[in-house]
N, C-alpha and C positions, 0 to 999 in steps of 0.2 A: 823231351820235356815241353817243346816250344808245343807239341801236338796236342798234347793235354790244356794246355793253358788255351789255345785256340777252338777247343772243343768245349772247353767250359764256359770261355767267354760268348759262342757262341748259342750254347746251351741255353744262358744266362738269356742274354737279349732272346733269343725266339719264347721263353718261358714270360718275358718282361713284355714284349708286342702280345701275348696269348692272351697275358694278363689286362693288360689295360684295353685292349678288344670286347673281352668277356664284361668289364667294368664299365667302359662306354655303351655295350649294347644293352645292360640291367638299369642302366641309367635313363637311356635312352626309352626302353620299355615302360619307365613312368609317366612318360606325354604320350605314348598311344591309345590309340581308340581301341581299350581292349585288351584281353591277354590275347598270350600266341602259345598254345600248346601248354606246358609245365608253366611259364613265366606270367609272372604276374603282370597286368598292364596298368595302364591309366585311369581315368575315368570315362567312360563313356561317352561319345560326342555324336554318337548318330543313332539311331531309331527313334519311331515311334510311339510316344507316352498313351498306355492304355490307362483307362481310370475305371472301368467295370471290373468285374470280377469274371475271368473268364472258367467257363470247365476245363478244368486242370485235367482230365481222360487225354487230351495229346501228347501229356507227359508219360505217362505209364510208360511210352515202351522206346521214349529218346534217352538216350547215355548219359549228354555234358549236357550242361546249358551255362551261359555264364551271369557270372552275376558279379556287382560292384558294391562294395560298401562307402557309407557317403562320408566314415570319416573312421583311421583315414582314408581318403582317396583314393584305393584299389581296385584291383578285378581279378579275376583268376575264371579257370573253366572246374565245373565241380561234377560229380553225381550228383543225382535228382533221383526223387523215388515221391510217386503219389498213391495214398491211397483213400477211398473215399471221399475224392473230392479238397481231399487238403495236400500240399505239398514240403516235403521235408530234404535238407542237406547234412549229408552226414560228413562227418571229422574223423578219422581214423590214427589212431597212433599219438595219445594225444598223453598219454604215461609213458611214450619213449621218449630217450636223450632226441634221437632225432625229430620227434614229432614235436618238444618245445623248440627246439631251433626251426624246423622247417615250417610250422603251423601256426603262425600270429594271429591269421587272422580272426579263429576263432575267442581270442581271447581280445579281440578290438570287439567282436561281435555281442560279446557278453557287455564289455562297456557303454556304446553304440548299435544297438541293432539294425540300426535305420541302413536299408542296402535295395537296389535294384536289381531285379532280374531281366537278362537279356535273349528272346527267345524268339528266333527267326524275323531280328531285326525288330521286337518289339517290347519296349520298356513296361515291365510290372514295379509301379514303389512295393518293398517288403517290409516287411519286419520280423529280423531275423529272431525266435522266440528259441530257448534249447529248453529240449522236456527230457524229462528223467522216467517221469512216473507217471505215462499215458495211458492209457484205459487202452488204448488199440498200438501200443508198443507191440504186443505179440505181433500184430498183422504187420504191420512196418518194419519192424525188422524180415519179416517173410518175405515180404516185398522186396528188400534190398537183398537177400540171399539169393532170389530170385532172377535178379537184373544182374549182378555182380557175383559170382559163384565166387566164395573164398577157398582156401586150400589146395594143397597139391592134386588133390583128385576132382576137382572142380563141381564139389559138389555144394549141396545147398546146406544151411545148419538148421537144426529146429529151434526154435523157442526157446528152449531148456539151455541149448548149446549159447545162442547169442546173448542173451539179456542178462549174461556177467558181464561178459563185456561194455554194456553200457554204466552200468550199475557199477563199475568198477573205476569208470572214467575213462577208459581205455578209447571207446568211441563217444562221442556227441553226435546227440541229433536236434538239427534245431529246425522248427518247426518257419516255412517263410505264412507269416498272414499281413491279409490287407495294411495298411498303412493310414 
């Protein structure tokens, strides 16, 4: 009996150190410069402020970039998808239980869109816009099938196949423009 109780208690404590480790380091993650991986970070304290409008063609074919909204005060690393010259971030899961728990930030985004993009140490001000009903949604969604294969066979969807998904809520895409 004494082995049980000493197995649990110590259970207990390694689960209560896991805990408050996990809890200081997400907390901790709110004053960095930045996210780190999955985790959301701080605000932003280092680059570059660009004020032109650069050609967005460098993005085409980078994966993350990060970007911070200025209120609240977050960052996270996202997908990027450009097409045309314009630049969009999409939201995925956003009609799952998990996607309202895991995904705030899109819905801070709709209230504030005001957010920076961070890209090889160089600050873009945005503004984060979501479109529903864009004239070049087909191409944009292509775009993103393209970068981002969904499904188990990793292949690309057409047109037809993706834009329930938007149309549904399922995905957001929000357009970043000048500021």
């Amino acid at each position: 009996m004494t082995f049980i109780k000493t197995f649990i208690k110590r259970s207990l404590f390694v689960f209560g150190a896991l805990a408050l480790a996990i809890t200081v380091f997400l907390f901790g993650m709110r004053f960095a410069d930045g996210p780190w991986i999955v985790v959301s970070g701080g605000p932003f304290t280092t680059g570059t402020v660009v004020s032109e409008e650069p050609d967005w063609s460098f993005i085409k074919d980078r994966q993350e970039v990060e970007f911070q909204l200025l209120e609240p005060e977050s960052s996270r690393i996202t997908w990027i998808v450009e097409h045309n010259g314009r630049i969009f971030i999409p939201s995925g899961y956003m009609t799952t239980w998990w996607g309202k728990i895991w995904k705030q930030w899109p819905i801070h985004a709709l209230e504030d869109g005001r957010a920076i993009l961070r890209v090889d140490g160089k600050l873009y001000p945005r503004q984060l816009v979501r479109i529903e009903d864009d004239p070049d949604m087909p191409y944009i969604l292509s775009e993103l099938a393209r970068k981002y294969p969904l499904g188990p066979q990793d292949r690309e969807f057409s047109f037809e196949e993706a834009y329930p998904i938007v149309s549904s809520g399922y995905l957001w895409i929000f357009e970043l423009t000048p500021r």
